[in-house]
VMD Tcl script that builds the backbone (N, CA, C; Angstrom):
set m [mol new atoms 426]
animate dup $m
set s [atomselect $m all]
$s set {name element resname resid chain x y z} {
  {N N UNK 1 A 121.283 -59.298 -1.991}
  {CA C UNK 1 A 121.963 -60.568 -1.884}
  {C C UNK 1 A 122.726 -60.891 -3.159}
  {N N UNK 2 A 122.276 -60.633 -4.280}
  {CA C UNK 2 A 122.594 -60.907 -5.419}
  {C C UNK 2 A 124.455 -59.910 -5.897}
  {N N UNK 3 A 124.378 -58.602 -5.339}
  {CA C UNK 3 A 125.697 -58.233 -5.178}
  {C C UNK 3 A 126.482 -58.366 -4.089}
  {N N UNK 4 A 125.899 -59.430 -3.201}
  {CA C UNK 4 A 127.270 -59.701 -2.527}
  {C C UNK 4 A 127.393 -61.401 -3.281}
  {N N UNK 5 A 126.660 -61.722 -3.532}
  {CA C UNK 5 A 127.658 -62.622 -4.378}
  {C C UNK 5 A 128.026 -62.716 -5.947}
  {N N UNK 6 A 127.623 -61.765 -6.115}
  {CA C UNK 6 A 128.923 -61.374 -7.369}
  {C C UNK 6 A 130.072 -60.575 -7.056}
  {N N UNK 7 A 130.170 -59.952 -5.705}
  {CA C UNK 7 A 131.073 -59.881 -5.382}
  {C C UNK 7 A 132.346 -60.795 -4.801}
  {N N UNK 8 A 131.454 -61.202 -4.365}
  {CA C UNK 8 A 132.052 -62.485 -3.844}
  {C C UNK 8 A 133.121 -63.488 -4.743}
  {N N UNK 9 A 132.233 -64.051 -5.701}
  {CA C UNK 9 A 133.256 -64.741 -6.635}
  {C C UNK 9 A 133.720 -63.767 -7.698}
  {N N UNK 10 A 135.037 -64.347 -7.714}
  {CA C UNK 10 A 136.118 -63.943 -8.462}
  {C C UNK 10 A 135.630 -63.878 -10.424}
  {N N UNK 11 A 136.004 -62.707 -10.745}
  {CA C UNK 11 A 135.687 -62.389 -12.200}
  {C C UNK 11 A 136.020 -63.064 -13.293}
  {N N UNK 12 A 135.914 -63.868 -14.517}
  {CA C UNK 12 A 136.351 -65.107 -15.154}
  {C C UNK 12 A 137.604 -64.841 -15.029}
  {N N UNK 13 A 138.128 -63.497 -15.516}
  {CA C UNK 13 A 139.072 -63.332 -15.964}
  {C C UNK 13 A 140.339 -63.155 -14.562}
  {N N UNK 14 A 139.994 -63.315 -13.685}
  {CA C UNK 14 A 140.637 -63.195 -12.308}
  {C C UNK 14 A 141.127 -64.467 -12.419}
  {N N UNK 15 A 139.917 -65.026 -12.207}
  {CA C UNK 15 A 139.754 -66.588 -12.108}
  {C C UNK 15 A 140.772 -67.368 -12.699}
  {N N UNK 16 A 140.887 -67.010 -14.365}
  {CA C UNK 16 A 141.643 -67.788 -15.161}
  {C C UNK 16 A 143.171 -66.966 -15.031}
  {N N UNK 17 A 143.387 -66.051 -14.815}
  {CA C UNK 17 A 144.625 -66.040 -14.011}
  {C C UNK 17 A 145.129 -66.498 -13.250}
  {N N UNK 18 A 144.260 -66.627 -12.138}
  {CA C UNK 18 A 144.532 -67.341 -10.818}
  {C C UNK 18 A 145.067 -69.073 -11.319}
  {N N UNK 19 A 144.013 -69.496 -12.570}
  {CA C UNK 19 A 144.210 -71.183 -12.754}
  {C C UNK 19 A 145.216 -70.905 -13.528}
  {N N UNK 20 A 145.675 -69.949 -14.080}
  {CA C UNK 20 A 146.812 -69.995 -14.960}
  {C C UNK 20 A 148.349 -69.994 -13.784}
  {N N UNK 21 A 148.346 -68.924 -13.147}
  {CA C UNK 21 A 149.514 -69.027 -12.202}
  {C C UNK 21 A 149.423 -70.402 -10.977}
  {N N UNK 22 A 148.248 -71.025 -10.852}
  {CA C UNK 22 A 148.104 -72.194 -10.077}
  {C C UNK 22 A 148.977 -73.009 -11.308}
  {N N UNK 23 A 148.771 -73.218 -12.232}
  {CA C UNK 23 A 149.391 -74.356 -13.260}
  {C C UNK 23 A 150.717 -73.918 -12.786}
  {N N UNK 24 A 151.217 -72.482 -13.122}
  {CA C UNK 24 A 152.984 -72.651 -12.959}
  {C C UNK 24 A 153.292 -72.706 -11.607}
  {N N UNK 25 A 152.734 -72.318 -10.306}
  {CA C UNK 25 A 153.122 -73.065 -9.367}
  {C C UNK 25 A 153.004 -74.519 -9.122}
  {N N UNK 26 A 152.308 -75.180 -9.696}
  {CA C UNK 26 A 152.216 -77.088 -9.108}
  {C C UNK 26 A 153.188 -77.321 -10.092}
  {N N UNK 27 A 153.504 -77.007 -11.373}
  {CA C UNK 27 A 154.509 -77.857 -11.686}
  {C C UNK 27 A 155.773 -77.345 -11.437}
  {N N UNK 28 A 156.230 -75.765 -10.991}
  {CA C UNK 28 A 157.301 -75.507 -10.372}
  {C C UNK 28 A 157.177 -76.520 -9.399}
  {N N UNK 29 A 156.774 -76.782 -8.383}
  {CA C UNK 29 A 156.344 -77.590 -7.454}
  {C C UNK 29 A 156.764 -79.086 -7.625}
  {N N UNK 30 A 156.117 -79.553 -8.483}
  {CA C UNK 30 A 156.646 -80.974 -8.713}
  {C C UNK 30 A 158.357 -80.922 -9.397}
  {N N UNK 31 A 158.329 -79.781 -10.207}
  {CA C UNK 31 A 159.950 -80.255 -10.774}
  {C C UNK 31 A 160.863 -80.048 -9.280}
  {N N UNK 32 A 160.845 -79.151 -8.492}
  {CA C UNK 32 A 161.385 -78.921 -7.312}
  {C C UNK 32 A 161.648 -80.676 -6.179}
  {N N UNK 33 A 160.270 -81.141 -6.233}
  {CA C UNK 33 A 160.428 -82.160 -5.385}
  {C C UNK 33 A 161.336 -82.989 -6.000}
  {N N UNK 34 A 160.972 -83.516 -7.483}
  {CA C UNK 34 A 162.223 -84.247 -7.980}
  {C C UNK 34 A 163.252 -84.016 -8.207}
  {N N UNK 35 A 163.392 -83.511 -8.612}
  {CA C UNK 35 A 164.402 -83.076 -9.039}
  {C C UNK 35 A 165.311 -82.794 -7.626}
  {N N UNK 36 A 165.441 -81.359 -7.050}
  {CA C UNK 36 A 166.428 -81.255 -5.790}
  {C C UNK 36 A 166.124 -82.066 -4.211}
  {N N UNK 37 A 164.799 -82.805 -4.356}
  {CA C UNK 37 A 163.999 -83.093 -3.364}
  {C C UNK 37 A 164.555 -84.478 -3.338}
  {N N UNK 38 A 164.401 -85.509 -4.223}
  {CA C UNK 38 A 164.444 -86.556 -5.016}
  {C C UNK 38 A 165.465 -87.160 -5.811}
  {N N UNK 39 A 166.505 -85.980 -6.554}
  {CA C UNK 39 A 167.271 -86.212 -7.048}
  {C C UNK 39 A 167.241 -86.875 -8.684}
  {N N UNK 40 A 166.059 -86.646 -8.854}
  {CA C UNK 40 A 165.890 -86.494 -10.584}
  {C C UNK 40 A 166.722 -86.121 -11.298}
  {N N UNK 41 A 167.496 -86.439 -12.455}
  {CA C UNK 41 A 167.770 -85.728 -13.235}
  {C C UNK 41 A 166.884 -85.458 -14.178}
  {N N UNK 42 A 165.939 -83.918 -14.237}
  {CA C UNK 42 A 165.027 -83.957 -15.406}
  {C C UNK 42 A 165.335 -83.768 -16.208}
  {N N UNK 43 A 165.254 -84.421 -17.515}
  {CA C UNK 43 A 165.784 -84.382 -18.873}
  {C C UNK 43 A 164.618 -84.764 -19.662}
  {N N UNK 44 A 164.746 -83.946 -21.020}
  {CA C UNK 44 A 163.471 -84.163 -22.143}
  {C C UNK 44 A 164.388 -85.069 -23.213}
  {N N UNK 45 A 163.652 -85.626 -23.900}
  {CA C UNK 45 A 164.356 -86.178 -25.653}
  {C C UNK 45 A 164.775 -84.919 -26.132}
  {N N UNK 46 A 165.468 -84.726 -27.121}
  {CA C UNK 46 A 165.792 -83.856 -27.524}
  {C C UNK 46 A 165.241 -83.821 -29.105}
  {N N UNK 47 A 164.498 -84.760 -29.034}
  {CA C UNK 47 A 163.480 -85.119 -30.045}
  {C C UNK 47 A 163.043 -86.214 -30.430}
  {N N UNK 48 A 161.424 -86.276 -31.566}
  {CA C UNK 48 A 161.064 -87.762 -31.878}
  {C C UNK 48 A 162.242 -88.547 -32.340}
  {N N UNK 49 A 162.165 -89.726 -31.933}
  {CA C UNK 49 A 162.904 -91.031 -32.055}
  {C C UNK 49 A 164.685 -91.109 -31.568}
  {N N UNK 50 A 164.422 -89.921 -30.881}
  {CA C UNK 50 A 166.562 -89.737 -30.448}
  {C C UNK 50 A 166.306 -90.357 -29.176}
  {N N UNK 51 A 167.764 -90.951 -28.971}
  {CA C UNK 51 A 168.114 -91.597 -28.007}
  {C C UNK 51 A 168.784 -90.056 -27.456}
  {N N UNK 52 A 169.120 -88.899 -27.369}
  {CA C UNK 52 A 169.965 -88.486 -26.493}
  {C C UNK 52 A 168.726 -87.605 -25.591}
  {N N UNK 53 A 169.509 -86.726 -24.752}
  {CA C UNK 53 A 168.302 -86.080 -24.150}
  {C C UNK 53 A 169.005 -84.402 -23.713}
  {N N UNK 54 A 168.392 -83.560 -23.095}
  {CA C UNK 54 A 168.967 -82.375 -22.726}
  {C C UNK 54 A 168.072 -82.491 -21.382}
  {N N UNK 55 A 168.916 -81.428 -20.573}
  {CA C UNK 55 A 168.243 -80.986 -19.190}
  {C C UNK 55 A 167.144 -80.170 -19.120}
  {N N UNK 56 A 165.858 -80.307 -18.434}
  {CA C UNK 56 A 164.794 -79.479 -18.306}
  {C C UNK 56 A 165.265 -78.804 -17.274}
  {N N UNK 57 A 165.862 -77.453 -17.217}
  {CA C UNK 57 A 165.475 -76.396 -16.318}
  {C C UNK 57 A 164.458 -75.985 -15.725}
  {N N UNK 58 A 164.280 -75.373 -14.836}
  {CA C UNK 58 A 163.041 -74.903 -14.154}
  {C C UNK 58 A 162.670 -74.047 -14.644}
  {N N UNK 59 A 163.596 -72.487 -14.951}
  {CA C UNK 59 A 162.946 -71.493 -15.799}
  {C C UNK 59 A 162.050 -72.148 -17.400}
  {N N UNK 60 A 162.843 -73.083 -17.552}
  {CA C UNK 60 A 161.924 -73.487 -18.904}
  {C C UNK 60 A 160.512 -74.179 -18.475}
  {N N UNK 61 A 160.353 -74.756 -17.882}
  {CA C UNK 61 A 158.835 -75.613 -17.194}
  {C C UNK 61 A 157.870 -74.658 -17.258}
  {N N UNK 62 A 158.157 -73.324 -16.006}
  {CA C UNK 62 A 158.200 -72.161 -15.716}
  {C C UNK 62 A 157.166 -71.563 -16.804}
  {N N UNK 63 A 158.341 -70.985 -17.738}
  {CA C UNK 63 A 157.921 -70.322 -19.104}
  {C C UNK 63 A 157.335 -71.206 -19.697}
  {N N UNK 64 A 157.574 -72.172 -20.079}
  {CA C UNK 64 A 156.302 -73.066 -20.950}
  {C C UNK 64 A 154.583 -73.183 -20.579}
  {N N UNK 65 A 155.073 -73.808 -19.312}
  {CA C UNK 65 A 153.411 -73.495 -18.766}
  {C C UNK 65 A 152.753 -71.836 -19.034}
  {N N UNK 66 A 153.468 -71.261 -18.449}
  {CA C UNK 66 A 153.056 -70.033 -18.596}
  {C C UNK 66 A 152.309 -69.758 -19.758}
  {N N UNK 67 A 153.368 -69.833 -21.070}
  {CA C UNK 67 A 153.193 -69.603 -21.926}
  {C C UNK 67 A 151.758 -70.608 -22.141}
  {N N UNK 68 A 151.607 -71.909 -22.259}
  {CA C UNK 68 A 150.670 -72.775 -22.758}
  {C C UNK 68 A 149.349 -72.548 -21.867}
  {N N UNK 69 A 149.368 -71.715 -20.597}
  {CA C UNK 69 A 147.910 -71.813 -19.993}
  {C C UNK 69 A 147.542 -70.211 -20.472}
  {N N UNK 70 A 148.835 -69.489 -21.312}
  {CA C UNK 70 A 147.952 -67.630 -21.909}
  {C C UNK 70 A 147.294 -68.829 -22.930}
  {N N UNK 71 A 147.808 -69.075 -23.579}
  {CA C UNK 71 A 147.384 -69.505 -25.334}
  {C C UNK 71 A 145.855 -70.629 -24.552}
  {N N UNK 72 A 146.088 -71.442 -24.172}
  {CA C UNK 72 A 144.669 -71.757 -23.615}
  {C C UNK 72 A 143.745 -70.967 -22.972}
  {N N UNK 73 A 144.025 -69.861 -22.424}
  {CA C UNK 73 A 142.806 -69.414 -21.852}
  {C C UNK 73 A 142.851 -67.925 -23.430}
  {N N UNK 74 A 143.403 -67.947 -24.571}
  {CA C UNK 74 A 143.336 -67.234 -25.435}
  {C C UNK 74 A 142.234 -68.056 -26.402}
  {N N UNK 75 A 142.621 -69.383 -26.579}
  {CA C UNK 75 A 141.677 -70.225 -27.279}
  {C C UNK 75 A 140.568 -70.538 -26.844}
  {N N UNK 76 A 140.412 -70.702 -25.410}
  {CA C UNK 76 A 138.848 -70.449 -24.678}
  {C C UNK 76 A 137.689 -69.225 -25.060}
  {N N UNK 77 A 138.836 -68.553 -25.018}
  {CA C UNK 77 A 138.144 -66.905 -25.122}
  {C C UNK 77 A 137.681 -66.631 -26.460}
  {N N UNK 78 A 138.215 -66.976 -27.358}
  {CA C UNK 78 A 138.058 -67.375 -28.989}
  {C C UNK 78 A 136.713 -67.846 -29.118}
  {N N UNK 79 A 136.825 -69.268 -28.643}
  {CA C UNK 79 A 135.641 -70.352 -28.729}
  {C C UNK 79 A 134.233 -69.316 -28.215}
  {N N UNK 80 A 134.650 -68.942 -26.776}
  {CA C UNK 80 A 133.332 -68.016 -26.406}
  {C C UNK 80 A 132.732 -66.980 -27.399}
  {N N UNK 81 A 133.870 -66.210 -27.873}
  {CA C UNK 81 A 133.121 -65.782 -29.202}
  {C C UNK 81 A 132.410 -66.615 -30.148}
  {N N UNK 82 A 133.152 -66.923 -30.550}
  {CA C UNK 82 A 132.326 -67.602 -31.884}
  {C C UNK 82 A 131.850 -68.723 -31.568}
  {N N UNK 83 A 131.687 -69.654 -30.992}
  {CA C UNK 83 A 130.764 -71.136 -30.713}
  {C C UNK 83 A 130.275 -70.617 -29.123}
  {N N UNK 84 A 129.504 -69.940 -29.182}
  {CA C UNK 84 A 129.295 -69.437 -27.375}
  {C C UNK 84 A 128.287 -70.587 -27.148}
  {N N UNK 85 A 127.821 -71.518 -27.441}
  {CA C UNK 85 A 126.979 -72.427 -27.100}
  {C C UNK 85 A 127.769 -73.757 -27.001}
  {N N UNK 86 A 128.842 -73.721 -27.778}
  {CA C UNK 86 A 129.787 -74.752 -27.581}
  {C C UNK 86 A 130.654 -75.450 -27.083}
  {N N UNK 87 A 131.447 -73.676 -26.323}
  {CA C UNK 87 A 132.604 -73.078 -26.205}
  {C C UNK 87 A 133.608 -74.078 -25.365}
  {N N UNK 88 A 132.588 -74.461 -24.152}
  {CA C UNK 88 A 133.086 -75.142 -22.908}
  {C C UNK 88 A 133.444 -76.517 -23.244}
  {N N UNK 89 A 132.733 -76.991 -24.065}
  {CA C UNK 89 A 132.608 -78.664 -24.153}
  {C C UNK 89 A 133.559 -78.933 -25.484}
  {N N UNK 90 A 133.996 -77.860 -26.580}
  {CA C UNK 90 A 135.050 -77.615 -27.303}
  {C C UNK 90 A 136.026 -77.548 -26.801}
  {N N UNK 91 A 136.632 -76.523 -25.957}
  {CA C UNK 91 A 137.629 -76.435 -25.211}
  {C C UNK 91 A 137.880 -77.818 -24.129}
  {N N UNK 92 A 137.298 -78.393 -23.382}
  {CA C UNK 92 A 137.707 -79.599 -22.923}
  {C C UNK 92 A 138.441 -80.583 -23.641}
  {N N UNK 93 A 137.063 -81.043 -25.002}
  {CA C UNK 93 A 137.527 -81.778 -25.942}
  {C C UNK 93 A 138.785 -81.487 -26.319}
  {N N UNK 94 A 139.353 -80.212 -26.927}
  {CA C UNK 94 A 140.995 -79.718 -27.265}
  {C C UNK 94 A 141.177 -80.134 -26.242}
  {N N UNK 95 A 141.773 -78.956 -25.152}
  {CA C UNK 95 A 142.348 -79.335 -24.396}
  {C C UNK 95 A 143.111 -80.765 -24.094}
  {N N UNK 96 A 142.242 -81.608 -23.626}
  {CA C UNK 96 A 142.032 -83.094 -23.110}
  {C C UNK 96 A 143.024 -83.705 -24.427}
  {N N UNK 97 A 142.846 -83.223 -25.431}
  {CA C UNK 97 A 143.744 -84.072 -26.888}
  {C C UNK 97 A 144.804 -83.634 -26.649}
  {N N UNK 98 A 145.147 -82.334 -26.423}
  {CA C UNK 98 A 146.300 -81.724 -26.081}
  {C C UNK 98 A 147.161 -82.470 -24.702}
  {N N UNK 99 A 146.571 -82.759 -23.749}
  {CA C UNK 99 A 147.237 -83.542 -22.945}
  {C C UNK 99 A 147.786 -85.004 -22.996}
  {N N UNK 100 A 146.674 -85.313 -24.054}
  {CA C UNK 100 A 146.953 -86.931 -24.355}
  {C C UNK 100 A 148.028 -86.642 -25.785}
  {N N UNK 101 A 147.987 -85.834 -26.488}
  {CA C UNK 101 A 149.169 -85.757 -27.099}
  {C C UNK 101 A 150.618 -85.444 -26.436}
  {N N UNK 102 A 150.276 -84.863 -25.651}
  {CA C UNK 102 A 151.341 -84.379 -25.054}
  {C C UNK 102 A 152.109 -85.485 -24.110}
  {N N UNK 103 A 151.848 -86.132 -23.496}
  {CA C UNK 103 A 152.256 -87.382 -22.933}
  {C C UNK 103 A 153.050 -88.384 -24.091}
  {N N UNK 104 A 153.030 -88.529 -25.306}
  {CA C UNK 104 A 153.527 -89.131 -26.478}
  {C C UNK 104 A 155.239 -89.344 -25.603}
  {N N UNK 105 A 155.100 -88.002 -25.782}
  {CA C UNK 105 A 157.030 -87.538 -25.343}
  {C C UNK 105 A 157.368 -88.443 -24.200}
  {N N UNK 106 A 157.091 -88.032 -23.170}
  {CA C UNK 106 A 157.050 -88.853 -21.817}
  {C C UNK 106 A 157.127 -90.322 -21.865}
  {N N UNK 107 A 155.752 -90.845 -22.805}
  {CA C UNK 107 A 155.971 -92.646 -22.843}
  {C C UNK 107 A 156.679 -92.981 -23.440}
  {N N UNK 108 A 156.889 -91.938 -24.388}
  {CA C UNK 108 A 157.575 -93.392 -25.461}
  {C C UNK 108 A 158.857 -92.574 -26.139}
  {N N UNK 109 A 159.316 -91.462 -25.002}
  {CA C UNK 109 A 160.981 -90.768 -25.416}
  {C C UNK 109 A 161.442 -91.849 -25.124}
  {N N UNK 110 A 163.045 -92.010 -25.777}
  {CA C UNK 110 A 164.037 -92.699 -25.636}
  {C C UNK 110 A 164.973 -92.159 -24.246}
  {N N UNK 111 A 165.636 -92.935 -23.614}
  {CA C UNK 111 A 166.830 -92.380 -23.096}
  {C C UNK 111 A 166.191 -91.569 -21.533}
  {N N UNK 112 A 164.844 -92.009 -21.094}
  {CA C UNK 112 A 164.620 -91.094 -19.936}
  {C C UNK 112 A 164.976 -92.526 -18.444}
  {N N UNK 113 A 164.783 -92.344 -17.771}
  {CA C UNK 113 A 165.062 -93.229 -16.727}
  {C C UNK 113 A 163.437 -93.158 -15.741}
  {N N UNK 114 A 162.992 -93.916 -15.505}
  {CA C UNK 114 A 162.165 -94.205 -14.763}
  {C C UNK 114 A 161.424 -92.906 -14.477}
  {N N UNK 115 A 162.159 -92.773 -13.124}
  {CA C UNK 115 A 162.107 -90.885 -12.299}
  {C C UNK 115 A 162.233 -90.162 -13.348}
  {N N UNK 116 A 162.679 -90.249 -14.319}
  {CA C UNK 116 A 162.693 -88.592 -15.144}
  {C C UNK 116 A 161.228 -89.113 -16.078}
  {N N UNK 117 A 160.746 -90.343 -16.352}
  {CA C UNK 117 A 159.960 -90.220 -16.921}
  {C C UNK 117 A 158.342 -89.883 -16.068}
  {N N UNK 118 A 158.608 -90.733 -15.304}
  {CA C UNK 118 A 157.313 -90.301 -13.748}
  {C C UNK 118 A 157.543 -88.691 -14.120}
  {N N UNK 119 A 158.369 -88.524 -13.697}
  {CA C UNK 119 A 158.059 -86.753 -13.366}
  {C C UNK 119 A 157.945 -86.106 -14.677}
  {N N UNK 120 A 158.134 -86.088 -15.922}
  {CA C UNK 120 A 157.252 -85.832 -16.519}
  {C C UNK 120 A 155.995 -85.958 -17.197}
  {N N UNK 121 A 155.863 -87.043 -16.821}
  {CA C UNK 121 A 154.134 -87.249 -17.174}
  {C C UNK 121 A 153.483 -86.683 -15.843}
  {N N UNK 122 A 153.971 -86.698 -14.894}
  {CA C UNK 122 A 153.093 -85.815 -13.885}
  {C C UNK 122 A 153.070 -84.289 -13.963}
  {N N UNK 123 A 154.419 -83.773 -14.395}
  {CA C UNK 123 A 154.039 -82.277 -15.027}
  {C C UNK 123 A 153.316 -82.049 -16.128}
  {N N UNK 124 A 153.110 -83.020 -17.091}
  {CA C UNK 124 A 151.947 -82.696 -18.097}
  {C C UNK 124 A 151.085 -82.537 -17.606}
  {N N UNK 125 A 150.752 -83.750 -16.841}
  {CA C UNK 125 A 149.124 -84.097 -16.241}
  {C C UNK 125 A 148.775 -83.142 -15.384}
  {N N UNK 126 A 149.361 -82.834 -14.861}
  {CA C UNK 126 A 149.521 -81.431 -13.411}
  {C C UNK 126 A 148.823 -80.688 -14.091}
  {N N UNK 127 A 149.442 -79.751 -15.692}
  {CA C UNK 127 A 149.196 -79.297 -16.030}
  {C C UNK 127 A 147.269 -79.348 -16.584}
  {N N UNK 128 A 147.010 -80.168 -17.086}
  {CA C UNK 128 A 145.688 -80.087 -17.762}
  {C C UNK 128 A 144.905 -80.739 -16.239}
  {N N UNK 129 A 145.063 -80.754 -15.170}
  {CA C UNK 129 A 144.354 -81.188 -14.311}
  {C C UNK 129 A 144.124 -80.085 -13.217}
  {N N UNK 130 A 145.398 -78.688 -13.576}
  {CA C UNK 130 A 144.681 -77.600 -12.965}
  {C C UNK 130 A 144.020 -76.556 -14.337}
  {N N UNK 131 A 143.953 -76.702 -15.071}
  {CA C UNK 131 A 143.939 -75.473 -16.761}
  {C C UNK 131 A 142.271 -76.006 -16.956}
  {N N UNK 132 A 142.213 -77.173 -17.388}
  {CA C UNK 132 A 141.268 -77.825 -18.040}
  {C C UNK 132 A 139.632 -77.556 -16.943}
  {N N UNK 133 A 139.496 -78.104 -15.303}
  {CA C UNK 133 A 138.612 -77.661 -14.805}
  {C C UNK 133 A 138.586 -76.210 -14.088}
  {N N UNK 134 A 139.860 -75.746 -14.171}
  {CA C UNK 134 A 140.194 -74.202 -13.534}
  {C C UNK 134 A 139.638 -73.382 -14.579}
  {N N UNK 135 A 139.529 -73.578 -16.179}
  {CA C UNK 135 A 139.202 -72.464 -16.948}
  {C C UNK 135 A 137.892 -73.040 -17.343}
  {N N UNK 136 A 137.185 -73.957 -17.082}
  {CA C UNK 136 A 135.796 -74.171 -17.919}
  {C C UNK 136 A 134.731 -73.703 -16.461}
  {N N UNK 137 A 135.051 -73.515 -15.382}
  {CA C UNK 137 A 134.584 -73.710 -14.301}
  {C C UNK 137 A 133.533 -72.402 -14.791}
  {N N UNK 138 A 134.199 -71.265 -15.203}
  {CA C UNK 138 A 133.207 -69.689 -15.596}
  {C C UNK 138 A 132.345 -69.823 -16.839}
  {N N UNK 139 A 133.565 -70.880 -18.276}
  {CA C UNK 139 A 133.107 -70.509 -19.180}
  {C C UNK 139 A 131.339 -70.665 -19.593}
  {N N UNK 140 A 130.895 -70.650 -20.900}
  {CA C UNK 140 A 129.431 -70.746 -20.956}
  {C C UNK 140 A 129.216 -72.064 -21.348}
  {N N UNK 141 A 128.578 -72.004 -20.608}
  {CA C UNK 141 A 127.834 -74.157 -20.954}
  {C C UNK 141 A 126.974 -74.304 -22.184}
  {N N UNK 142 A 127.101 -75.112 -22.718}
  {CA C UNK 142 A 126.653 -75.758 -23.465}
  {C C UNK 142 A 125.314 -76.508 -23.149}
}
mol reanalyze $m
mol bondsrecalc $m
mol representation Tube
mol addrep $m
Protein backbone atom coordinates (compact mmCIF):
# COMPACT_ATOMS: atom_id res chain seq x y z
CA UNK A 1 0.00 0.00 0.00
CA UNK A 2 2.67 2.23 0.94
CA UNK A 3 4.14 2.18 -2.89
CA UNK A 4 1.17 2.85 -4.45
CA UNK A 5 0.96 5.87 -2.73
CA UNK A 6 4.14 7.18 -3.24
CA UNK A 7 3.48 6.54 -6.39
CA UNK A 8 0.73 8.12 -6.54
CA UNK A 9 1.68 11.62 -5.45
CA UNK A 10 3.70 13.62 -7.46
CA UNK A 11 7.63 14.08 -6.46
CA UNK A 12 8.43 17.63 -4.66
CA UNK A 13 10.20 18.44 -7.38
CA UNK A 14 7.37 17.58 -10.05
CA UNK A 15 5.19 19.21 -7.84
CA UNK A 16 7.00 22.53 -7.69
CA UNK A 17 7.18 22.60 -11.33
CA UNK A 18 3.83 21.93 -11.82
CA UNK A 19 3.12 25.17 -9.07
CA UNK A 20 5.67 26.95 -10.91
CA UNK A 21 4.09 26.62 -14.55
CA UNK A 22 0.47 26.90 -12.72
CA UNK A 23 1.80 30.56 -11.60
CA UNK A 24 2.66 31.41 -15.40
CA UNK A 25 -0.48 30.10 -16.63
CA UNK A 26 -3.09 32.11 -14.13
CA UNK A 27 -1.40 35.17 -14.68
CA UNK A 28 -1.00 34.65 -18.51
CA UNK A 29 -4.61 34.11 -17.84
CA UNK A 30 -5.58 37.11 -16.05
CA UNK A 31 -3.40 39.54 -18.30
CA UNK A 32 -5.37 37.90 -21.34
CA UNK A 33 -8.86 38.58 -19.77
CA UNK A 34 -7.95 42.22 -19.31
CA UNK A 35 -6.34 43.22 -21.22
CA UNK A 36 -7.83 41.71 -24.89
CA UNK A 37 -10.94 40.37 -22.96
CA UNK A 38 -11.64 43.69 -21.11
CA UNK A 39 -9.72 46.07 -22.81
CA UNK A 40 -7.07 47.08 -20.27
CA UNK A 41 -4.43 48.91 -21.18
CA UNK A 42 -1.70 47.13 -18.99
CA UNK A 43 0.86 49.46 -18.14
CA UNK A 44 3.57 49.47 -15.17
CA UNK A 45 5.24 52.95 -13.67
CA UNK A 46 8.16 53.13 -15.22
CA UNK A 47 9.38 53.77 -11.85
CA UNK A 48 9.24 54.94 -8.01
CA UNK A 49 7.51 58.27 -7.91
CA UNK A 50 7.07 58.83 -12.05
CA UNK A 51 4.05 59.84 -13.34
CA UNK A 52 4.71 58.17 -16.82
CA UNK A 53 4.19 54.51 -17.45
CA UNK A 54 5.24 51.79 -20.23
CA UNK A 55 3.19 48.81 -21.58
CA UNK A 56 3.27 45.37 -19.81
CA UNK A 57 3.50 42.81 -22.52
CA UNK A 58 2.57 39.38 -22.04
CA UNK A 59 5.91 37.84 -22.94
CA UNK A 60 7.21 39.99 -20.06
CA UNK A 61 4.49 38.78 -17.20
CA UNK A 62 5.32 35.44 -18.83
CA UNK A 63 9.13 35.63 -18.22
CA UNK A 64 8.95 37.35 -14.96
CA UNK A 65 6.86 34.91 -13.23
CA UNK A 66 8.75 32.34 -14.61
CA UNK A 67 11.70 33.68 -13.70
CA UNK A 68 10.43 34.67 -9.89
CA UNK A 69 8.69 31.13 -9.12
CA UNK A 70 12.71 29.27 -10.39
CA UNK A 71 14.35 31.77 -7.81
CA UNK A 72 11.56 30.86 -5.20
CA UNK A 73 11.47 27.39 -5.43
CA UNK A 74 15.66 27.92 -5.56
CA UNK A 75 15.34 29.78 -2.16
CA UNK A 76 13.03 27.05 -0.72
CA UNK A 77 15.46 24.50 -1.63
CA UNK A 78 18.30 26.55 0.07
CA UNK A 79 16.27 26.98 3.30
CA UNK A 80 15.71 22.99 3.24
CA UNK A 81 19.28 22.69 3.39
CA UNK A 82 20.35 24.67 5.86
CA UNK A 83 17.28 25.54 8.33
CA UNK A 84 15.55 22.00 7.51
CA UNK A 85 13.50 22.49 10.66
CA UNK A 86 12.59 25.91 9.65
CA UNK A 87 12.54 25.82 6.10
CA UNK A 88 8.68 25.94 5.46
CA UNK A 89 7.60 28.57 7.93
CA UNK A 90 10.82 30.77 6.62
CA UNK A 91 9.90 30.54 3.23
CA UNK A 92 6.19 31.62 3.80
CA UNK A 93 7.34 34.36 6.06
CA UNK A 94 9.71 35.65 2.78
CA UNK A 95 7.66 34.87 0.47
CA UNK A 96 4.40 36.57 1.99
CA UNK A 97 6.92 39.98 2.44
CA UNK A 98 7.72 39.56 -1.00
CA UNK A 99 4.14 39.86 -2.06
CA UNK A 100 3.27 42.59 0.25
CA UNK A 101 6.24 44.39 -1.08
CA UNK A 102 5.46 43.81 -4.22
CA UNK A 103 2.00 45.35 -4.34
CA UNK A 104 3.87 48.90 -3.26
CA UNK A 105 3.99 49.39 -7.24
CA UNK A 106 0.37 48.63 -7.94
CA UNK A 107 -1.07 50.98 -4.93
CA UNK A 108 0.65 53.64 -4.93
CA UNK A 109 2.25 53.89 -8.91
CA UNK A 110 1.37 57.07 -10.40
CA UNK A 111 -0.41 57.33 -13.73
CA UNK A 112 -2.27 53.71 -13.70
CA UNK A 113 -6.10 53.89 -14.24
CA UNK A 114 -8.34 51.92 -12.17
CA UNK A 115 -8.38 48.55 -14.56
CA UNK A 116 -4.71 48.70 -15.05
CA UNK A 117 -4.31 48.99 -11.44
CA UNK A 118 -6.99 46.01 -10.43
CA UNK A 119 -5.19 43.92 -12.81
CA UNK A 120 -2.12 44.30 -11.44
CA UNK A 121 -2.52 43.70 -8.02
CA UNK A 122 -4.35 40.62 -9.05
CA UNK A 123 -1.32 39.36 -11.03
CA UNK A 124 0.86 39.83 -8.03
CA UNK A 125 -1.55 38.23 -5.78
CA UNK A 126 -2.25 35.39 -8.37
CA UNK A 127 1.12 35.00 -8.14
CA UNK A 128 1.95 34.26 -4.31
CA UNK A 129 -1.52 32.60 -3.98
CA UNK A 130 -0.48 29.80 -6.40
CA UNK A 131 3.82 29.71 -5.40
CA UNK A 132 3.39 30.28 -1.69
CA UNK A 133 0.80 27.11 -0.80
CA UNK A 134 1.86 25.17 -4.14
CA UNK A 135 5.61 25.01 -2.90
CA UNK A 136 5.30 24.59 1.00
CA UNK A 137 2.62 21.89 0.44
CA UNK A 138 6.00 19.02 0.16
CA UNK A 139 8.40 21.16 1.93
CA UNK A 140 9.60 19.97 5.66
CA UNK A 141 7.54 21.29 8.53
CA UNK A 142 8.59 22.82 11.14
Amino acid sequence: MSDTLRTSRPAPARRRALTAAAAVVITALIWVIAGPVFGVDIRVPDGPGSTTTSELPLLNVVISVAVLSLAGWGLLALLERLTPARARALWIGIASAVVLVSLLGPLFGEGLSAGNRLTLICLHLAVGAVLIPGYTRGAVRS
